[in-house]
N, C-alpha and C positions, 0 to 999 in steps of 0.2 A: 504494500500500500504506500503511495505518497503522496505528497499534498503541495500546494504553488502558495499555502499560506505563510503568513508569518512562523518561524521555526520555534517552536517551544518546546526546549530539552525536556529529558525528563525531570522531576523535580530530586532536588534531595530532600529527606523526611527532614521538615524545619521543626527547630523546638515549639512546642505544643503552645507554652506560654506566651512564645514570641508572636508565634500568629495569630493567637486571637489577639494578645496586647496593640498590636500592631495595627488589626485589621480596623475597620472603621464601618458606624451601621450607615445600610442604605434605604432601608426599609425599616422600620418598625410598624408590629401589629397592633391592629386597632383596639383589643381587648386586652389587656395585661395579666392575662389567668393562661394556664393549660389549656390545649385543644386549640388556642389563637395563634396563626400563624402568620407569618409574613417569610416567602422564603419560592423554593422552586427556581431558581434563577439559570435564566439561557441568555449568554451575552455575545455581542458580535462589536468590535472597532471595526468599521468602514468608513476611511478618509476622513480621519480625526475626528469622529463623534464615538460618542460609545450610546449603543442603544439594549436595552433590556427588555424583556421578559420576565415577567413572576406571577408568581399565586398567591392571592389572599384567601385565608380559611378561616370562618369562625369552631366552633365543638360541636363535635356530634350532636345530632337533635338541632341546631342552632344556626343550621346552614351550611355545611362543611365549606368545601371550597367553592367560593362564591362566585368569586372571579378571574379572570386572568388580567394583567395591566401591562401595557405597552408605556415605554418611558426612554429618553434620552438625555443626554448628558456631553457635556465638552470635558469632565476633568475623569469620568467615571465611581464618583462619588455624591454628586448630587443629582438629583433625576429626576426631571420633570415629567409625571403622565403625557401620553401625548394621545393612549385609545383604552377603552378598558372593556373586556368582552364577560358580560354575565353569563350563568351556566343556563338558564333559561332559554338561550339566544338556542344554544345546541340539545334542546330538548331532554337536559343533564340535572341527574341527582347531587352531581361536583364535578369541578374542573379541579384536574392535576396539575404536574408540573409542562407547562408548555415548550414547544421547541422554537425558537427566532430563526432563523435560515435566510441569507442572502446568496442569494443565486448568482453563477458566473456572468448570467446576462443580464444582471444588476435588479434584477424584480426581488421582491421580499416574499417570504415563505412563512406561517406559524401552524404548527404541530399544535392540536390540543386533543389532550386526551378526556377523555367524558366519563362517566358514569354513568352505565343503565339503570334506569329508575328501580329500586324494587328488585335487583339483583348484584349478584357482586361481578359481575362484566364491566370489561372495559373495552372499548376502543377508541382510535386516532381520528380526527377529523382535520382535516387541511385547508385552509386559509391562504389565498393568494393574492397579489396586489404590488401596481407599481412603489407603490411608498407605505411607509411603515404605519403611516396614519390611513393609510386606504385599507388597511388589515381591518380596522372596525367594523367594514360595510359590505366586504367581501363575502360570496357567499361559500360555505363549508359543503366540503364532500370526502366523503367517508373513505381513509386510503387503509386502513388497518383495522377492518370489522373484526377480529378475533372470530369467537367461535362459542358454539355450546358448550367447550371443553376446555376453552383456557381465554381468560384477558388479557388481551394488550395497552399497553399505556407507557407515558414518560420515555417516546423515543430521543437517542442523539443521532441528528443526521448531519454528515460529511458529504464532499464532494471530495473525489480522489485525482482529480484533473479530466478521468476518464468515465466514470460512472457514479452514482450515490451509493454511500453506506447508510446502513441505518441501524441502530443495538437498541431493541426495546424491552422493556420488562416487562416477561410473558407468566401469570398466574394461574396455575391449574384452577378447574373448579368444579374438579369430579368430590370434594369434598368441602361443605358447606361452613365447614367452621374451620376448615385450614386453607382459606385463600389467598394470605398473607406470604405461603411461597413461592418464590421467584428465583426463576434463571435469567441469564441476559441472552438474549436471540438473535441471529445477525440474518441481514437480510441486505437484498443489493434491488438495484433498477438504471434504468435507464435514462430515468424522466424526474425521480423523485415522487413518481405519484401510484404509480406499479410498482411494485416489488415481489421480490421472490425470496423464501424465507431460505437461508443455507446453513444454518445448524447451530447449535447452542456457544457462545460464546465466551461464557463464565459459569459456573454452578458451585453451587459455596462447599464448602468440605468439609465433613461429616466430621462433628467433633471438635471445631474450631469456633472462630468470634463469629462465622458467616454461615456457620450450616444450615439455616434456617430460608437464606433465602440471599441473593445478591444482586444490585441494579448498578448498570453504568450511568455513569451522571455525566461524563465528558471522555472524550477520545482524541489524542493528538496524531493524525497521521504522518509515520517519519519512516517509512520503509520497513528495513527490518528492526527500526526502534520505534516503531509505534508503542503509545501505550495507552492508560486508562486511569482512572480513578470510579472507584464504584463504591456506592453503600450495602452497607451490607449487617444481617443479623442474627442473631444465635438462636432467640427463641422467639415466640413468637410474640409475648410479652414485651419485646422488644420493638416491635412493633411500630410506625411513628418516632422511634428514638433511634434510627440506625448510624453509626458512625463511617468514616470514610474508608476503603482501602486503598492501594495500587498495585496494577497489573498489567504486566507485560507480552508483548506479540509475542505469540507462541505458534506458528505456523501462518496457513493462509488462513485460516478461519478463529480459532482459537488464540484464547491468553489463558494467562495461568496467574493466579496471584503472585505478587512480590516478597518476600521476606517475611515476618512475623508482624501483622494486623492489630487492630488499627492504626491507620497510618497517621490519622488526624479523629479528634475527638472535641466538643466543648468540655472545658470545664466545671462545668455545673450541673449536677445529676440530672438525668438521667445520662448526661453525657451526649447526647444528641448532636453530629454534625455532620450533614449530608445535602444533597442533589449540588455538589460542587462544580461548578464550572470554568473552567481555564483559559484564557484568550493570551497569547505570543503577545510583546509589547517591541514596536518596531526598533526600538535601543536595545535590546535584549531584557531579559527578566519574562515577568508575566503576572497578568491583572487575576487572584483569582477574586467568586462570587462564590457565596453560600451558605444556606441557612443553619442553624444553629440554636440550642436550648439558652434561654435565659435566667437566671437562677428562679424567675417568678415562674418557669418552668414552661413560657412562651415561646415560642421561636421568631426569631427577627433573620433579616435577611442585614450580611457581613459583607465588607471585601479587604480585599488586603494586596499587597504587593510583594511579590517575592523574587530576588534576584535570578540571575541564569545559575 
């Protein structure tokens, strides 16, 4: 796999303390209690703006994820809304974490994943439009219906120069009360709107911080040094609080974890830090985004900057 993006190594594990001290909020939730989220973030630099993606969720019972918010920014820290899409719009019980995509032929893309009413399925719905503010009006079509037997949702899509990628978190749902497990599933296309699914990606290991279930939150393509960052969780309790790993190309299709997990955590119990996403910064280094527990046991949306 390779990519015409900006180059972003892979990271070294930074001390725990220093990136959250370090990092800075971009979002905070609107509720200051459990179950209020602000977080999900899918970021893209194009031609010095930074423009974002995220989800706001209230608690179960209370709305879940309500919405998705379109926002930019010149420094990557303060962000002005610029569309916000209610889960009503997509006939949705909640909206997930969304995907941002700018296309080589400069159009904008967003991935949102839905929630079937009244079931625990998921799938992708695609939004397309010349500009980022024309994402609001745009109308949705269904690129990742899942199935009777497994949800999809929370894709990250890539362009490799010559095709799309796409690594989604796929949830069985032959069992009603464990559908909180997850593999990461790799699928390619053409177009970005077809795809074809080519086999599992990541599956978390039996007996470890991830057995329970594992999602990609960001993917750098760099050849045979691609890698990943993904959440991931041991039980299911865990739930909601998953912390980050990283994971390296391990063939054409597969990765394999890196080292001994977690790679990145909050400090604040439950510990919760995840749906991370990483953007190359044209000096070198790299922007990351990611949501994160607050000791009021909220989750707020972070970023931080970390060297090459």
């Amino acid at each position: 796999m390779t990519s015409s993006a900006t180059r972003t190594p892979a990271p070294r594990p930074p001390e725990p303390e220093r990136f959250w001290a370090d990092a800075e909020v971009v979002v905070a939730p609107e509720d200051p209690r459990p179950g209020s989220w602000a977080g999900g973030p899918s970021a893209q630099l194009v031609d010095g703006t930074w423009w974002l993606a995220y989800r706001l969720r209230r608690p179960v019972g209370e709305g879940r994820g309500f919405g998705n918010v379109l926002a930019r920014s010149a420094d990557g820290v303060r962000f002005e809304p610029v569309a916000a899409l209610g889960k009503d719009r997509f006939g949705a019980e909640s909206l997930e974490r969304p995907a941002l995509v700018h296309t080589p032929d400069g159009r904008w893309r967003l991935y949102v994943s839905c929630a079937t009413p009244g079931t625990r399925h998921w799938r992708v719905d695609l939004l397309e439009a010349d500009t980022v503010e024309g994402l609001a009006t745009a109308p949705p079509r269904t690129v990742l219906p899942g199935s009777d037997q497994a949800g999809v949702k929370d894709p990250v899509v890539r362009h490799d120069g010559v095709q799309w990628h796409l690594w989604a978190s796929v949830h069985p749902l032959d069992d009603p009360d464990a559908t909180d497990r997850m593999t990461t599933e790799h699928a390619t296309s053409p177009d970005g709107v077809e795809w074809t699914w080519r086999g599992t990606a990541l599956a978390g290991t039996e007996g470890s911080w991830d057995a329970r279930g594992v999602r990609f939150t960001a993917v750098v393509l760099d050849g045979s040094r691609t890698w990943a960052v993904y959440d991931g969780r041991a039980t299911a309790a865990e739930n909601w609080e998953e912390r980050t790993g990283l994971a390296v190309h391990d063939g054409e299709l597969g990765f394999r974890a890196a080292g001994d997990g977690p790679f990145l955590q909050s400090p604040h119990p439950p510990h919760g830090l995840r749906y991370a996403d990483v953007v190359g910064l044209p000096g070198g280094g790299a922007r990351w985004f990611y949501e994160a527990t607050r000791p009021d046991g909220a989750h707020e949306l972070r970023t931080v900057v970390l060297p090459a």
